[in-house]
C-alpha positions in Angstrom: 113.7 69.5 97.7 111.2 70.2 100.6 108.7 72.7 100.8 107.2 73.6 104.0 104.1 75.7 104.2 103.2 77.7 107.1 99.6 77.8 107.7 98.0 80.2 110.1 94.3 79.5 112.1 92.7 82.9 112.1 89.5 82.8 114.1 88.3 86.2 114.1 89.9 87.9 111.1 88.9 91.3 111.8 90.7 91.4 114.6 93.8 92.2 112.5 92.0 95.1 110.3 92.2 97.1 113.4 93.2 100.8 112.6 96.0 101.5 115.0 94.6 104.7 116.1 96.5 106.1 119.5 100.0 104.8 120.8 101.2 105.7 124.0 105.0 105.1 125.1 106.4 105.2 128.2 107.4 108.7 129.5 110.5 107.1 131.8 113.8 106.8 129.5 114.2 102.9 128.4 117.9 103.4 129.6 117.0 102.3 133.2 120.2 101.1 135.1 120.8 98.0 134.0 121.4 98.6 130.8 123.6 101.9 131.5 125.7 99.9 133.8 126.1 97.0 130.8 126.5 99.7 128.3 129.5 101.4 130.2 130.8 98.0 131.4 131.3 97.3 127.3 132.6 100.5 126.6 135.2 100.3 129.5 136.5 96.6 128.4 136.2 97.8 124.5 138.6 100.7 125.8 141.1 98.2 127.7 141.1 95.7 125.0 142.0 98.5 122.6 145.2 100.1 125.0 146.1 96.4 125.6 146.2 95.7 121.7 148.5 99.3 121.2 150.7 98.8 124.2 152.0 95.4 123.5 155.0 94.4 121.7 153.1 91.3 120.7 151.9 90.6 117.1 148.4 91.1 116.3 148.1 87.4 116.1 149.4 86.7 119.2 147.2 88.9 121.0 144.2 88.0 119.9 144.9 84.2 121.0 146.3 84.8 124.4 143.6 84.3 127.1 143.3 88.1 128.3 142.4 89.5 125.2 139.5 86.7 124.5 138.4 87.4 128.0 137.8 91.2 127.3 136.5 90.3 123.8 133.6 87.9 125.4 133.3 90.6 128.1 132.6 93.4 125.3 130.1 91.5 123.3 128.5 89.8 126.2 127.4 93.0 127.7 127.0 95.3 124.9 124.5 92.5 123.6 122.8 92.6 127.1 123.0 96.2 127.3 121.2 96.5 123.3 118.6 93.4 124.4 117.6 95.1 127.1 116.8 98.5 126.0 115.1 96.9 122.8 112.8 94.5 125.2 112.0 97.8 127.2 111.3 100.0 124.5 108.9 97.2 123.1 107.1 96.9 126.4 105.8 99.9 127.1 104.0 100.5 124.6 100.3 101.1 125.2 98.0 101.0 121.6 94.6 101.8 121.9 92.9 100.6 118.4 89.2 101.1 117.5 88.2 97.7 119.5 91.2 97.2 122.0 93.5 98.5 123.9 96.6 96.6 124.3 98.5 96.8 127.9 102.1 95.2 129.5 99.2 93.4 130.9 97.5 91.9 127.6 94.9 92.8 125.2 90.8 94.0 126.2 88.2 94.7 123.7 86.2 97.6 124.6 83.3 95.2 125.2 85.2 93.2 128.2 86.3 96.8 130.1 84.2 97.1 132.8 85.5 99.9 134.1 88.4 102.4 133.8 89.1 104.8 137.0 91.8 106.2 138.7 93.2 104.9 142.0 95.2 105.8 145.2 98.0 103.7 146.5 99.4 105.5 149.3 103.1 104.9 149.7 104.7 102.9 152.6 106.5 106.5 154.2 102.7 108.1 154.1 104.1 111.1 152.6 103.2 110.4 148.8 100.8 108.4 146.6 101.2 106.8 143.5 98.1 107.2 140.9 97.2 104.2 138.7 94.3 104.0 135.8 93.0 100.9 136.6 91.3 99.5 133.8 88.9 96.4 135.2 87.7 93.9 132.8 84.5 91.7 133.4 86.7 88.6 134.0 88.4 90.0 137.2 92.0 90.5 134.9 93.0 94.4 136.1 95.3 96.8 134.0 97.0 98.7 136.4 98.9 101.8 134.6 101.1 104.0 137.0 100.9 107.7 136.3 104.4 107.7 137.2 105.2 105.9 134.0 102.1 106.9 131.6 100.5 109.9 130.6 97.6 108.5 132.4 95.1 111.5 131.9 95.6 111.3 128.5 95.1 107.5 128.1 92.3 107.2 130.1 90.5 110.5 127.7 91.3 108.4 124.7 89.9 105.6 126.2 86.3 107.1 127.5 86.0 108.0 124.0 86.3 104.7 122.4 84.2 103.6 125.5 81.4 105.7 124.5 81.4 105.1 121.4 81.0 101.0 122.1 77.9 99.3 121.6 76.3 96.6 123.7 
C-alpha cells in the first residue's frame, strides 16, 4: 500500500495564529435572484414530477424510465444544486474579517502595515439624484478595497479598522 504525505510550505507561521477578532457579513440577504428563481424552478418541477408520479396508471418502474420523468428529475437536482451552490458561494463571500494584523476583503487580504489609507468616498450615480458611499481602503501597492455602504455596515468597519490602525507600529 501507498502512503502519500501532504506537506505544507509555511513561510510566515504567525500569520495563522491570528485571533479572529471582528467579522462582518453582508447586510443584503444571500438569496439574490438567481438563486430564488433556481430555488422555485426546483420546487415547481419537484411538484410536477410528484402529480405526474400520482396521476399515472403506470407502474412505479415504468415511470421512472420513461424520458419525461428523467427530464424533471435532472431538472430538480440540477437547479436545486445551483440554487444551494449559489447561496453557499454568496454567503462565503461576503464575509469581511478584520484580525489583529489584517483585514480580509472580497478583494484579498492587507496587513495593517500595507493600508495606506482608509476613507470614505462619493460616487455619484448616473441619474444625479443619489450617491453610493464606499470605504475605500488603499494599500501602498495601488490594490484598492472598495466596500459599498449599500452592502456593509461601512461606519462600523471602518471604526474597527482605525483602531487596529492606531494601534500598528511602523
Amino acid at each position: 500500500m501507498t502512503q502519500y504525505a501532504c506537506i505544507m510550505h509555511i513561510e510566515n507561521y504567525r500569520d495563522f495564529m491570528d485571533e479572529y477578532t471582528s467579522t462582518f457579513l453582508s447586510t443584503k440577504n444571500s438569496w439574490d435572484s438567481n438563486v430564488l428563481f433556481f430555488t422555485a424552478l426546483a420546487v415547481l418541477s419537484f411538484v410536477i414530477l410528484i402529480t405526474y408520479y400520482i396521476k399515472s396508471e403506470k407502474s412505479f418502474v415504468e415511470n421512472i424510465k420513461s424520458g419525461f420523468s428523467l427530464l424533471l428529475l435532472t431538472m430538480v437536482i440540477a437547479t436545486a444544486s445551483f440554487a444551494i451552490y449559489t447561496s453557499q458561494n454568496n454567503s462565503d463571500l461576503d464575509k469581511i474579517v478584520i484580525t489583529n494584523k489584517s483585514i480580509t476583503t472580497p478583494f484579498g487580504t492587507c496587513k495593517f502595515t500595507n493600508i495606506k489609507d482608509a476613507s470614505f468616498v462619493e460616487i455619484p450615480n448616473d441619474d444625479n439624484i443619489d450617491s453610493t458611499q464606499f470605504l475605500l481602503i488603499q494599500e501602498y501597492t495601488g490594490k484598492a478595497h472598495p466596500i459599498s455602504a449599500e452592502i456593509y455596515d461601512v461606519n462600523t468597519i471602518l471604526k474597527e479598522l482605525k483602531k487596529h490602525l492606531a494601534n500598528r507600529v511602523h
